[in-house]
C-alpha positions as CSV (number, residue, x, y, z in Angstrom):
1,X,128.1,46.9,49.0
2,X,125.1,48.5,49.9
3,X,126.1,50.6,52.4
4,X,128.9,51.8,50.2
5,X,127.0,52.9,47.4
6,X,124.4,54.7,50.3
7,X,127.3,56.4,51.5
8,X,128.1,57.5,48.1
9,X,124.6,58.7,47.2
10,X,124.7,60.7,50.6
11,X,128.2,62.3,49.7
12,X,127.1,63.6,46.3
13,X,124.2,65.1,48.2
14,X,126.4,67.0,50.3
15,X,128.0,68.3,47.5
16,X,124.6,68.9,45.8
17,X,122.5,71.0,48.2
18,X,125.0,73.4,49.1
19,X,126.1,73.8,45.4
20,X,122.4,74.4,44.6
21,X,121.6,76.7,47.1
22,X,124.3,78.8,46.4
23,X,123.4,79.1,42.4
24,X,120.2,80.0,43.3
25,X,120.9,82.6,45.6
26,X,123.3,84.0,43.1
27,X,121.4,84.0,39.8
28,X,118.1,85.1,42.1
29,X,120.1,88.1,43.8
30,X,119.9,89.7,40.4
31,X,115.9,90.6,39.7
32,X,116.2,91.1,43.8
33,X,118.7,93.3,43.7
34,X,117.2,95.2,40.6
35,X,114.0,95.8,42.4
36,X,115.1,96.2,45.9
37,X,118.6,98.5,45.1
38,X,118.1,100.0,41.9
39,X,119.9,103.4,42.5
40,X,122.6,101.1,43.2
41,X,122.0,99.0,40.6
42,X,122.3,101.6,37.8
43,X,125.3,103.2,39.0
44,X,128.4,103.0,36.6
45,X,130.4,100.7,38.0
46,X,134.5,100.6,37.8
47,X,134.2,99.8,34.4
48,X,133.1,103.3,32.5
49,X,129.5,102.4,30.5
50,X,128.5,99.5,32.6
51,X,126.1,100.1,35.6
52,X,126.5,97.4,38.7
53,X,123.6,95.8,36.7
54,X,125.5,94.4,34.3
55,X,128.6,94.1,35.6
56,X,126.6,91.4,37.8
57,X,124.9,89.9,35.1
58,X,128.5,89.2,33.1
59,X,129.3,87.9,36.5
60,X,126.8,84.8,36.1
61,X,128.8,83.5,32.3
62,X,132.3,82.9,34.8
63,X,129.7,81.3,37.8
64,X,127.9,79.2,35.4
65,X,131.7,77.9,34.0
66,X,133.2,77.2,37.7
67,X,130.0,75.2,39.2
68,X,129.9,73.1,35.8
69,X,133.7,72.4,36.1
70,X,133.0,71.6,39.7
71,X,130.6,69.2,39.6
72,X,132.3,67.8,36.6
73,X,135.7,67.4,38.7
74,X,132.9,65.8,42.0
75,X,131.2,63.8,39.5
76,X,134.5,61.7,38.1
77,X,136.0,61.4,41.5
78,X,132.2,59.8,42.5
79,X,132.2,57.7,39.5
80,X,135.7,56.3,40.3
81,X,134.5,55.2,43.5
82,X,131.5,53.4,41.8
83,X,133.7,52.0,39.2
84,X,135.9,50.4,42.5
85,X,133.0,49.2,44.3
86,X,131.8,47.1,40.7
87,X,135.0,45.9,40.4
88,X,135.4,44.7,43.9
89,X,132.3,42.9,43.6
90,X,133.0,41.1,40.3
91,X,135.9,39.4,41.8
């Protein structure tokens, strides 16, 4: 059983890091951007009113939704597995 559950622990990590790494880079491309690109930055974007700024914070509200739902929809498929695992050791 052990193994198993070691095997477990390491596939959520692999899920983990990556998913981490790529939130990061995302929500910390903002200030970087701002400081490093800002004629860029504040030009209007395809939406008339909104510079690029903005139009990349918005972006963040959808990002924030799709990694919660995806470690949401990682987390139940883990906790199935653990749920099998308890049960095969029960009987």
């Amino acid at each position: 059983m052990e193994e198993r559950v070691l095997a477990l622990i390491r596939e959520r990590k692999k899920m983990l890091i990556p998913t981490l790494m790529l939130v990061f880079l995302f929500y910390f491309m903002l200030p970087l951007s701002l400081t490093l690109l800002p004629d860029l930055m504040n030009r209007t974007s395809f939406i008339p009113g909104l510079t690029w700024a903005w139009v990349y914070a918005f972006m963040q509200i959808p990002m924030t939704w799709l990694v919660g739902w995806g470690y949401h929809v990682n987390a139940k498929k883990l906790e199935e597995k653990i749920n099998g695992i308890k049960r095969e050791e029960l009987k």
